[in-house]
C-alpha positions as CSV (number, residue, x, y, z in Angstrom):
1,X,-0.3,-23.9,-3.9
2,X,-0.5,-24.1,0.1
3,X,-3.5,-25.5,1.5
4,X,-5.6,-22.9,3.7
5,X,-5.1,-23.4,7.4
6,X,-8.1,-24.1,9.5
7,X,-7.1,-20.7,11.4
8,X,-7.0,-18.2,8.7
9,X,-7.2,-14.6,8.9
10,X,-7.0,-12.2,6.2
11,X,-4.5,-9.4,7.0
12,X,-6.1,-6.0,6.0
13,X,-3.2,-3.8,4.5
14,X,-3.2,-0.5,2.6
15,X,-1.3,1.4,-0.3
16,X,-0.7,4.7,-2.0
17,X,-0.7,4.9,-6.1
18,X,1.0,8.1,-6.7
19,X,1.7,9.4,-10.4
20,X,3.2,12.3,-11.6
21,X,4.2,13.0,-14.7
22,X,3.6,9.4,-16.1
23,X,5.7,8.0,-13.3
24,X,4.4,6.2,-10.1
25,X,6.3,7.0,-6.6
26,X,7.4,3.5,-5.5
27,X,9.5,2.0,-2.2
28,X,12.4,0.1,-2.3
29,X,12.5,-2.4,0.2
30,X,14.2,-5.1,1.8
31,X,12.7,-8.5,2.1
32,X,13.8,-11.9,2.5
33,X,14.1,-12.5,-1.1
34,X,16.1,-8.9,-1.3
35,X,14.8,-5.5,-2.7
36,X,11.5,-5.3,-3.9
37,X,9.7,-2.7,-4.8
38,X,6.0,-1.8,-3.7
39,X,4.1,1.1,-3.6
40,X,3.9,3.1,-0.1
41,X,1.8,0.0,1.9
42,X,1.7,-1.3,4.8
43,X,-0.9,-3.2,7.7
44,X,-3.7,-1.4,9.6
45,X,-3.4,-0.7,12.7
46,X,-5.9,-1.1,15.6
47,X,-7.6,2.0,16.1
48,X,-7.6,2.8,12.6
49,X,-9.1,4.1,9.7
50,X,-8.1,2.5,6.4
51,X,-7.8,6.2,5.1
52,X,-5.9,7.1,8.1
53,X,-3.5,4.2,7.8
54,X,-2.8,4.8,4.5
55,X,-1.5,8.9,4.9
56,X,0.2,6.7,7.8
57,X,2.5,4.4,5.8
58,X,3.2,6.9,3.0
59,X,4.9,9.5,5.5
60,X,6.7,6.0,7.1
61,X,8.2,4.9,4.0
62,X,8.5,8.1,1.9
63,X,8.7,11.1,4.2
64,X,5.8,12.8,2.3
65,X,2.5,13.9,2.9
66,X,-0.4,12.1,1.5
67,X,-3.8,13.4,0.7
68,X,-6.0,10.5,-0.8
69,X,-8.6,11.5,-3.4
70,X,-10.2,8.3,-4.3
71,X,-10.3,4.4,-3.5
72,X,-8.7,2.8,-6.6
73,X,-10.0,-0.5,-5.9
74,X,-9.7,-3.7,-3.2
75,X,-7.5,-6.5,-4.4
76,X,-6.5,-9.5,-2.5
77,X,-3.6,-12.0,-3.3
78,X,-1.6,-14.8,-1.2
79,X,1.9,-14.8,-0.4
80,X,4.1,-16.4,2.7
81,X,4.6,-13.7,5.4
82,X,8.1,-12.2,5.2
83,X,7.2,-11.9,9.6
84,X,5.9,-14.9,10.1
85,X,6.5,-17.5,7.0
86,X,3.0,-18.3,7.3
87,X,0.7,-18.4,4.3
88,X,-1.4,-15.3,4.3
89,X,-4.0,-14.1,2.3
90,X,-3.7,-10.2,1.9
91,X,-7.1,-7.7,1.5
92,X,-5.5,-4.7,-0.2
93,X,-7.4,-1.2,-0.2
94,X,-5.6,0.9,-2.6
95,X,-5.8,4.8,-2.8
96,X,-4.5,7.9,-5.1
97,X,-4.4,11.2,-4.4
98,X,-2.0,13.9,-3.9
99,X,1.1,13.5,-2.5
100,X,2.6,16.8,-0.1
101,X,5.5,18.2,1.4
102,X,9.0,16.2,2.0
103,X,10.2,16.0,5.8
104,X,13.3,15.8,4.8
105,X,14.1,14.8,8.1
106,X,12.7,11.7,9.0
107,X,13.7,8.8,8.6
108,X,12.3,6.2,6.3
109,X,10.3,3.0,7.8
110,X,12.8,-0.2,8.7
111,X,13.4,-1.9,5.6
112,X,12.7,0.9,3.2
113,X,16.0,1.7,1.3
114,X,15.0,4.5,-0.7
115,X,12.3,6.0,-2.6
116,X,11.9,5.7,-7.1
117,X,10.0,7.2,-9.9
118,X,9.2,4.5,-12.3
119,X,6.9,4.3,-15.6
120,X,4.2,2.2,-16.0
121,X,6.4,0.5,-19.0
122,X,9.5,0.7,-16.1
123,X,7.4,-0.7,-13.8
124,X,5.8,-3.7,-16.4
125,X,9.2,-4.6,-17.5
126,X,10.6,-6.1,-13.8
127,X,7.3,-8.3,-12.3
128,X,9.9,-10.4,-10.5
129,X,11.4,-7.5,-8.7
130,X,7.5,-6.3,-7.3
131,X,6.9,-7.4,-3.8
132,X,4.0,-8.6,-4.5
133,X,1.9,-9.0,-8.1
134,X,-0.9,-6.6,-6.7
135,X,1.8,-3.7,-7.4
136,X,1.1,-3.9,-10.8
137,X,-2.5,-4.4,-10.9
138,X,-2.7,-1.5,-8.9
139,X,-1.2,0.7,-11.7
140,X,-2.9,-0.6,-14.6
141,X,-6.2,0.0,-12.7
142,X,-5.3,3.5,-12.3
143,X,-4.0,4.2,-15.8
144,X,-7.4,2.7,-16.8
145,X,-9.1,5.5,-14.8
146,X,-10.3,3.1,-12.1
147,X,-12.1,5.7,-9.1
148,X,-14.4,5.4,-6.4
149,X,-15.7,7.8,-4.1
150,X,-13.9,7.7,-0.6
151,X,-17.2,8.1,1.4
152,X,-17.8,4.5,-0.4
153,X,-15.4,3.5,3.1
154,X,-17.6,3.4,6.2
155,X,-15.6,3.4,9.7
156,X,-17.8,2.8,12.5
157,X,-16.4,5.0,15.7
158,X,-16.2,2.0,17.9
159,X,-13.0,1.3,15.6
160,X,-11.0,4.3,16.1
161,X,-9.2,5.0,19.2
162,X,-10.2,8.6,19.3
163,X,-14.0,7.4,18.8
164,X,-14.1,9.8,16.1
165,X,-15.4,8.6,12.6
166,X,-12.8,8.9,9.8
């Protein structure tokens, strides 16, 4: 294991958990180690709400609508940055809800190749081919019923870059 630099950050990312019909909507995407798959997730962005970055990153990399319901939980995990190579420890706010209309469109986020429908069991069965090990932890969390209020989220307006709390 690395050692922790005497600069570390945490790097605040967020993620959609979609099911339907006992499969989860994943990504496909390209990495340095080749195609992994991950749920719809991506970074926060200044001026940001968590809630509002993740509807963000699941119309980027799936061309659909999101409407979270519920915080499925906060996980955190370390991995080297595909960006930077540097060791980074990630804060992951995970969400479900409802996922809306196709644009079919728009183009998907750089690096996304496409867009599956896995099973849990589909899903379980390839942990090497999962981006990161928090992909799966994220599922079994929801099939355990796993919820939490959204309002549980506080964003202060002197966050946003609209000043308006979110």
């Amino acid at each position: 294991m690395c050692t922790m630099p005497t600069d570390w950050n945490a790097s605040v990312t967020v993620a959609a958990v979609i099911e339907r019909g006992g499969r989860f909507l994943l990504v496909e995407e390209e990495t340095r180690d080749g195609l992994r798959l991950n749920q719809p997730a991506g970074h926060l962005d200044p001026g940001e709400s968590l809630i509002r970055a993740v509807i963000r990153e699941t119309l980027e990399e799936t061309a659909h609508t999101f409407e979270p319901r519920a915080l499925l939980g906060c996980y955190m995990g370390r991995a080297l940055s595909s960006r930077t190579d540097t060791d980074v420890t990630y804060v992951r706010f995970a969400f479900t809800g409802d996922l809306g209309s196709l644009d079919a469109g728009r183009q998907l986020d750089t690096g996304i190749v496409r867009t599956v429908w896995m099973s849990a069991d589909e899903i379980r069965a390839c942990p090497e081919r999962h981006r990161t090990p928090l992909v799966l932890a994220c599922v079994e969390d929801y099939l355990a019923g796993k919820r939490f209020a959204l309002d549980a989220l506080y964003t202060h307006p002197s966050v946003l870059a609209t000043g308006a709390a979110s």
